[in-house]
C-alpha positions as CSV (number, residue, x, y, z in Angstrom):
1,X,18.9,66.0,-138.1
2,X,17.1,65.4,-134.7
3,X,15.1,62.6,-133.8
4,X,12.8,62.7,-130.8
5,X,12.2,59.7,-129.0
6,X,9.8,58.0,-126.5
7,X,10.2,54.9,-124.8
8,X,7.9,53.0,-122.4
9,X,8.2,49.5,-121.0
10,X,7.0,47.5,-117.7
11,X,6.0,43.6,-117.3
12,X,2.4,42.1,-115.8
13,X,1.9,39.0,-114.3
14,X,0.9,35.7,-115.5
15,X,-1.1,33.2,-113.1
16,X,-1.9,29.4,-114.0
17,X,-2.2,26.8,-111.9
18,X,0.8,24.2,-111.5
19,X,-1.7,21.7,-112.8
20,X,-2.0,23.2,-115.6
21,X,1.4,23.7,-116.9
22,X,2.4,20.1,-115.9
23,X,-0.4,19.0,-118.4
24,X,1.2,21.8,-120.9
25,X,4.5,20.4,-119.7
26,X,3.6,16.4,-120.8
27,X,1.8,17.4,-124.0
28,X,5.7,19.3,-125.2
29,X,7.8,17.0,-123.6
30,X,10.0,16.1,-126.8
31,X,9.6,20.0,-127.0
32,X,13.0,21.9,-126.0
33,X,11.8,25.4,-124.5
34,X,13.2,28.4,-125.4
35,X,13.7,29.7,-122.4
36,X,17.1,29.1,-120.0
37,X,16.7,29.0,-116.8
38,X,18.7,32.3,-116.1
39,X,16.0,34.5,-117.9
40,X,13.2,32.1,-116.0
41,X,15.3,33.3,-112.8
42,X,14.9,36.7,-114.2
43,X,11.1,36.9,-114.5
44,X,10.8,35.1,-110.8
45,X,13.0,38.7,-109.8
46,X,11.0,40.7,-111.9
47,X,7.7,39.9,-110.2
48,X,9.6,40.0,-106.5
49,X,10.9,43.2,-106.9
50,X,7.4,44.7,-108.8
51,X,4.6,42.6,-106.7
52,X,3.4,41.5,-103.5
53,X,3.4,38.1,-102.2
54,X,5.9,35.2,-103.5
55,X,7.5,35.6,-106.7
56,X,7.5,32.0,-107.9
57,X,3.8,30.8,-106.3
58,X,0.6,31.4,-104.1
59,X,-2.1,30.0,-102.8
60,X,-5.3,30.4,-104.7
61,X,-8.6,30.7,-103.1
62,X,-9.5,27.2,-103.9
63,X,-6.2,25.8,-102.2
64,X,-4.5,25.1,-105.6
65,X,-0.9,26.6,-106.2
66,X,-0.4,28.8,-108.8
67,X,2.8,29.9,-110.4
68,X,3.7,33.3,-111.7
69,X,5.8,34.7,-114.5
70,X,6.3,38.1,-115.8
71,X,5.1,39.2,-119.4
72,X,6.7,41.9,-121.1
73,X,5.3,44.8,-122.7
74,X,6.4,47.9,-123.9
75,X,7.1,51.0,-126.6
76,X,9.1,52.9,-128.7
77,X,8.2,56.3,-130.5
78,X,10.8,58.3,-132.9
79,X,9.7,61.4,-134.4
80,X,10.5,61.8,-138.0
81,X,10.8,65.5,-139.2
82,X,9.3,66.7,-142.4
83,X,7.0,63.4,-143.8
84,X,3.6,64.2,-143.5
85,X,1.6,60.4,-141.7
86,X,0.3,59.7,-144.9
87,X,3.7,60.0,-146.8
88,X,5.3,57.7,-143.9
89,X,2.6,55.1,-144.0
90,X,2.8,55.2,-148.1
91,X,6.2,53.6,-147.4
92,X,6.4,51.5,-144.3
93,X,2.4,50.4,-144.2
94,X,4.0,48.0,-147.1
95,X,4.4,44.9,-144.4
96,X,6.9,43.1,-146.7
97,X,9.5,45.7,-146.9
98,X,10.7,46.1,-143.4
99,X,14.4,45.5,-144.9
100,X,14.3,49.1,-146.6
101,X,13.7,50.8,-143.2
102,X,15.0,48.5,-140.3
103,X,19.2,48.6,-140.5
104,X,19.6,45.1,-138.8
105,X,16.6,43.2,-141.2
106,X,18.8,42.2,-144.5
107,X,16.0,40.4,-146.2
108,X,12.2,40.6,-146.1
109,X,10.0,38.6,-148.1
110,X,6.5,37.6,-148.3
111,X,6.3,33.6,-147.7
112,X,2.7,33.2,-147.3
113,X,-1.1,34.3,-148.1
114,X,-1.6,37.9,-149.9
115,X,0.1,41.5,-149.1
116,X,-1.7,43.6,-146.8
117,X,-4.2,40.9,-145.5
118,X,-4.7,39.3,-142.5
119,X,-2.8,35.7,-142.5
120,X,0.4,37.2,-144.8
121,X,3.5,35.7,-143.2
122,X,7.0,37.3,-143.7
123,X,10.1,36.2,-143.6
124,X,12.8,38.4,-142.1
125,X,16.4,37.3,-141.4
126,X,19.4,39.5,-139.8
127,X,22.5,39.3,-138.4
128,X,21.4,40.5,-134.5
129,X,20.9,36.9,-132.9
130,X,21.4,37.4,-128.8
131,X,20.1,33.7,-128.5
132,X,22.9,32.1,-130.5
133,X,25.4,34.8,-131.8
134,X,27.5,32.7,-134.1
135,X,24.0,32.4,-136.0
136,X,22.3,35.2,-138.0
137,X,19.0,35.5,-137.0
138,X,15.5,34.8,-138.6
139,X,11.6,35.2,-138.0
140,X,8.5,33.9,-139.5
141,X,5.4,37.1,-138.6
142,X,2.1,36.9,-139.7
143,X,0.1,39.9,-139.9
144,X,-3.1,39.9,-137.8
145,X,-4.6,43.2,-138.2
146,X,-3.9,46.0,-141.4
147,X,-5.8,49.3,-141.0
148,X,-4.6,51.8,-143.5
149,X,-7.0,54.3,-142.3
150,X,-5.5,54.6,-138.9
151,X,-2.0,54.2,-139.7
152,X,-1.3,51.1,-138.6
153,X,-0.8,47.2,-138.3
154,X,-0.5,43.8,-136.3
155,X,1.7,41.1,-136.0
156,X,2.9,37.9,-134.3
157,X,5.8,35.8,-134.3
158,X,5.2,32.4,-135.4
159,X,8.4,30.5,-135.8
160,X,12.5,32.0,-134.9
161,X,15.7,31.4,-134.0
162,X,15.8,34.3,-132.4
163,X,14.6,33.2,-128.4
164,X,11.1,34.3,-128.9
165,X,8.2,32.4,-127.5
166,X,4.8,34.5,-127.7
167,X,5.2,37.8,-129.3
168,X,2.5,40.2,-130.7
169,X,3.9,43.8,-131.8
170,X,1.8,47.2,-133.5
171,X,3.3,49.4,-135.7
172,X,1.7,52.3,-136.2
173,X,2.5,56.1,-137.7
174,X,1.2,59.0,-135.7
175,X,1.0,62.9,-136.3
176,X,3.5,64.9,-134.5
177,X,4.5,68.4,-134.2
178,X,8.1,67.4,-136.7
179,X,5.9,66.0,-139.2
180,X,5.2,62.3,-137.8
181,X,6.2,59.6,-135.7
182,X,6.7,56.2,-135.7
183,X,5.8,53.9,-132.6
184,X,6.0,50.5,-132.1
185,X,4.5,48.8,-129.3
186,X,4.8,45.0,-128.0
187,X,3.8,42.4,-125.5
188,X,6.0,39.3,-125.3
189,X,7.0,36.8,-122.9
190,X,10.7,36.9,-121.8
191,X,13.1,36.4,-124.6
192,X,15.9,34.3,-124.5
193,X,19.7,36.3,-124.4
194,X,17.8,39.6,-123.7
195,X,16.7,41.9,-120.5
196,X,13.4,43.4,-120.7
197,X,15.8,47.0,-120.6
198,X,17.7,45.5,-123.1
199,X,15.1,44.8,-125.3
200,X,13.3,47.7,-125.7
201,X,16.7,49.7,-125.9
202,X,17.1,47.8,-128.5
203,X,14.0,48.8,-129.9
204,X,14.6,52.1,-129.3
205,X,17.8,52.2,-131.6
206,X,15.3,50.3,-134.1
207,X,12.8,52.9,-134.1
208,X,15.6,55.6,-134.5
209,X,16.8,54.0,-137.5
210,X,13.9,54.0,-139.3
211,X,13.4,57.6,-138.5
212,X,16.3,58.6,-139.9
213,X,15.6,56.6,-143.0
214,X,12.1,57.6,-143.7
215,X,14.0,61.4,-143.9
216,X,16.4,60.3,-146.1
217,X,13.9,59.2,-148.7
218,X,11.4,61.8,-148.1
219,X,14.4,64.1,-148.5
220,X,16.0,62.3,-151.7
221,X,12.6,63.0,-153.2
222,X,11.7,66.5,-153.2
């Protein structure tokens, strides 16, 4: 068995001005973030080493400083050989049953609104927690988009343990020359416990894992 993989990943910068997050800041201030300071360090690098100017501010045209941070984004594509699109998407395009196919999800349930529609939330929960590894982890995703005719689907995290803050992510199965592919793709701001390398390496392994899986049952069924 051979799986083919594709990964792609980079980071784009965020601008608002100072006043603004100091208003964000006052409005959350009983609010812990989830962000350390060593992964804030990290994004200030990130822009330093990928952008021009200063890393951690500039001056806007209209004299007002504006700070900078670095969003990730990035994807993953495994290649799954003999299961037609259709036959993949008959079994992972079911957004509640990411447990069967993902290695390190041990439960996945629907915990809100209707399967398959816009506004379903799932509840997934694991052992992989980089944010607090004593603790298994957990995450609360609502589905935003479902399109059966392309393949594919939409999601945000709305509530974890895992270090997330904003996270959107696609899933979505292609055609390919072994049969089909799966891809995931994701923009995100910096998670706590992870590098942005990290992270989609770890996402990598992911989609490799339900590559392999998607064979096995194809295979188990013919």
């Amino acid at each position: 068995m051979h799986t083919d993989t594709r990964v792609t990943y980079g980071f784009t910068l965020n601008t608002r001005s100072r006043s603004s997050i100091k208003q964000e800041q006052s409005e959350v201030s009983n609010v812990q973030s989830p962000f350390s300071t060593g992964t804030m360090q990290q994004a200030a690098a990130a822009a330093e080493a990928h952008g021009s100017g200063h890393p951690a501010a500039s001056m806007a045209d209209d004299g007002k400083e504006e700070a900078v941070s670095a969003a990730w984004h990035g994807s993953v594509r495994a290649a799954v050989e003999g299961p037609t699109p259709d036959q993949a998407w008959a079994l992972l395009g079911d957004f509640c049953s990411l447990h069967r196919w993902v290695p390190s999800v041990q439960t996945c349930r629907r915990v809100e609104g209707a399967e398959g529609q816009p506004g379903c939330v799932r509840y997934c929960a694991g052992p992989v927690n980089k944010a607090a590894e004593a603790v298994a982890g957990w995450s609360k995703e609502r589905l935003v988009e479902f399109d059966p005719v392309a393949r594919r689907y939409s999601y945000e995290v709305v509530e974890t343990n895992k270090g997330f803050g904003r996270y959107a992510a696609t899933l979505r199965v292609e055609p390919d020359p072994a049969g089909c592919a799966v891809a995931w793709s994701f923009e995100a701001d910096p998670v706590r416990g992870w590098t942005l390398e990290g992270f989609v390496g770890f996402l990598d392994e992911l989609a490799r894992g339900v590559a392999r899986r998607l064979e096995e049952e194809i295979m188990s069924r013919n």
